[in-house]
C-alpha positions in Angstrom: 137.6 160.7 -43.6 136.0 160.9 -40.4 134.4 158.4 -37.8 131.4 159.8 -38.6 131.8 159.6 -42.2 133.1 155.9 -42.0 130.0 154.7 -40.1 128.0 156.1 -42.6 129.6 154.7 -45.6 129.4 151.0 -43.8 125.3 152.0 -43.1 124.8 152.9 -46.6 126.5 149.7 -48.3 124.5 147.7 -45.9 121.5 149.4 -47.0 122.7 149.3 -50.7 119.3 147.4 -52.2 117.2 149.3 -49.8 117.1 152.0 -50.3 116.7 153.5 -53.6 119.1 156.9 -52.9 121.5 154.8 -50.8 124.0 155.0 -53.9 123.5 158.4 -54.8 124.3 159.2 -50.8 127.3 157.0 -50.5 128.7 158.4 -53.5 128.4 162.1 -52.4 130.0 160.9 -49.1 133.2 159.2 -50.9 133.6 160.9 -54.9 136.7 163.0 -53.0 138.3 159.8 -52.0 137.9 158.1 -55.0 138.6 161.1 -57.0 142.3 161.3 -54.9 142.4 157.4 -56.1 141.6 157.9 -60.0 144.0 161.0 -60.0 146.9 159.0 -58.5 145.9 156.0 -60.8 146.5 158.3 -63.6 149.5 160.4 -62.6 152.3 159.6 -65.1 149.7 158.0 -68.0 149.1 159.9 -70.8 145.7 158.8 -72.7 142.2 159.5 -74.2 138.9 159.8 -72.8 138.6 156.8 -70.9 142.0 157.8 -68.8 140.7 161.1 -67.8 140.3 160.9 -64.0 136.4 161.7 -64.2 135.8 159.5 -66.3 138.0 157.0 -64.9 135.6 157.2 -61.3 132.5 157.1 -63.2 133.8 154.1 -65.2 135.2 152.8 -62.3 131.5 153.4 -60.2 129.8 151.6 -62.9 132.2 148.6 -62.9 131.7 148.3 -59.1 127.6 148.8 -58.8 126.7 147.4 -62.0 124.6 144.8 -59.7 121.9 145.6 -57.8 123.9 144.4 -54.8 127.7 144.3 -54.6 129.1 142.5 -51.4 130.9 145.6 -50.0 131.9 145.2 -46.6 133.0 148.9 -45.1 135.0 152.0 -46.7 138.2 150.3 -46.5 136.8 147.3 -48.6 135.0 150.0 -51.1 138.3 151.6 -51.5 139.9 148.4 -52.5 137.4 147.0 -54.9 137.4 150.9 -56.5 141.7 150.7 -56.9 141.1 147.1 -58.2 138.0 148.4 -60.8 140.2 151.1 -62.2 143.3 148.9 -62.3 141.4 147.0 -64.9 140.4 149.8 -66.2 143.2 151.5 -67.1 145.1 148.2 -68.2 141.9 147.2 -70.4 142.7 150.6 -71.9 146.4 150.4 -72.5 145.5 146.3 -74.5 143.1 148.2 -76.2 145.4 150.9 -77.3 148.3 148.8 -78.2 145.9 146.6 -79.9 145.2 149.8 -82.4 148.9 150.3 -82.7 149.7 147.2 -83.9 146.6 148.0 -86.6 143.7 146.5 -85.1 140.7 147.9 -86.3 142.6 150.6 -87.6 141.6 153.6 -89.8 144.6 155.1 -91.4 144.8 158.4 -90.5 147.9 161.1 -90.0 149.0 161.7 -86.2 151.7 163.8 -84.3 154.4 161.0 -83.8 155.2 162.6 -80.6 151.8 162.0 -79.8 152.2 158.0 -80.6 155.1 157.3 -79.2 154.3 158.8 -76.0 150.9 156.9 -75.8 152.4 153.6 -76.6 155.1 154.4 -74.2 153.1 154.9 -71.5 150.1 151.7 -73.4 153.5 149.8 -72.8 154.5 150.6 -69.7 151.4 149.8 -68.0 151.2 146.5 -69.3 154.9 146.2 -68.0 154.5 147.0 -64.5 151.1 144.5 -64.8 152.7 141.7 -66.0 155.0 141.9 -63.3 152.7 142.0 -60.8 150.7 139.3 -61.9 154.0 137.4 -61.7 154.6 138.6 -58.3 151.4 137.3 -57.7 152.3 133.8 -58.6 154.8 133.4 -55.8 153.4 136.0 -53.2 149.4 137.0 -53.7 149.4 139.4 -50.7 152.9 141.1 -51.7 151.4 141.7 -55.4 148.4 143.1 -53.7 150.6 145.7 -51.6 152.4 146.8 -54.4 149.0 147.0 -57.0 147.9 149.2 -53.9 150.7 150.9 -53.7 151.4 151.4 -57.7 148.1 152.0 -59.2 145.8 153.5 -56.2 148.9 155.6 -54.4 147.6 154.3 -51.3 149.9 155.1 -48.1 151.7 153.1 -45.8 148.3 153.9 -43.2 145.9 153.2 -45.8 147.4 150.4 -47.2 148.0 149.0 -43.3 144.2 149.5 -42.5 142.9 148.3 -45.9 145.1 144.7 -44.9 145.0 145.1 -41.3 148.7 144.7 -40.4 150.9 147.2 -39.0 152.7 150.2 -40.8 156.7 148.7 -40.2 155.1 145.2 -42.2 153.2 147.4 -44.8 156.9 149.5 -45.3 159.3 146.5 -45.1 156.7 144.8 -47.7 157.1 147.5 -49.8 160.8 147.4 -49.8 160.7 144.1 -50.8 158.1 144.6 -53.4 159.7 147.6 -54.6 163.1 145.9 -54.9 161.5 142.6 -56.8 159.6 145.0 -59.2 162.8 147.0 -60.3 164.7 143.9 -60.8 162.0 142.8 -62.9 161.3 145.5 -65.4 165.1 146.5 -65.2 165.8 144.8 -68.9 162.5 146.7 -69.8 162.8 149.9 -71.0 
């Protein structure tokens, strides 16, 4: 994204409650961003509706602007809060679809086992990876915060380094670390 288009995105968050097409505007100026974001998000999960990518950015827009006005600072910041949104998204989802595994509000039907087991594979391997990184998180908040970014938004080293505002060389010897500490803990998963 350009200079240009950065400026413009921080204008039209400022002028969120403002103006009236200030949304509409700032969402033409970033869906191709977001719609990189969701589509990385995705990448690997298998699911329904709600996990298309889409529908994952519109679900994802709603979450974020459900209020009048949401304290978004820049594009950096929008990108953030739009990874976290459809981090909760997705894991919401993969609960959700676990919970109807196990035969929670279930109506018995016939289904492709193929199709099963590779939903609750993937159900149960989100839930995995966030359960480690919420216990990341308990030791080292900003390292669970590079690897979420990293993991679940497919942010860059550069992306990831402006979105926290240290250099690249921390952002890639974080991710080592992270990297290393997440393997080690889902090694006895799987």
């Amino acid at each position: 994204m350009e200079i240009d288009d950065q400026h413009q995105v921080t204008q039209l968050l400022a002028h969120l409650g403002d103006s009236p097409d200030a949304l509409d505007r700032l969402a033409r100026l970033v869906y191709d961003d977001i719609h990189r974001l969701a589509r990385h998000q995705r990448q690997g999960f298998k699911g329904g509706e709600t996990l298309r990518t889409t529908a994952l950015v519109h679900e994802a827009f709603l979450k974020v602007f459900r209020t009048d006005d949401p304290t978004i600072h820049d594009r950096s910041h929008l990108m953030r809060i739009m990874a976290l949104a459809m981090r909760q998204i997705i894991v919401d989802h993969a609960r959700r679809q676990l919970a109807e595994k196990r035969g929670g509000d279930a109506v018995h039907v016939e289904l492709d086992e193929q199709q099963v087991s590779d939903n609750r594979f993937d159900a149960e391997r989100i839930m995995d990876v966030e359960q480690a990184i919420q216990r990341l998180g308990e030791s080292d908040t900003a390292l669970a915060d590079l690897i979420a970014a990293r993991f679940y938004a497919g942010l860059s080293t550069e992306d990831i380094a402006d979105m926290l505002g240290i250099s690249r060389r921390t952002v890639q010897r974080q991710l080592k670390r992270a990297n290393a500490w997440l393997r080690f803990e889902l090694q006895g998963i799987a």
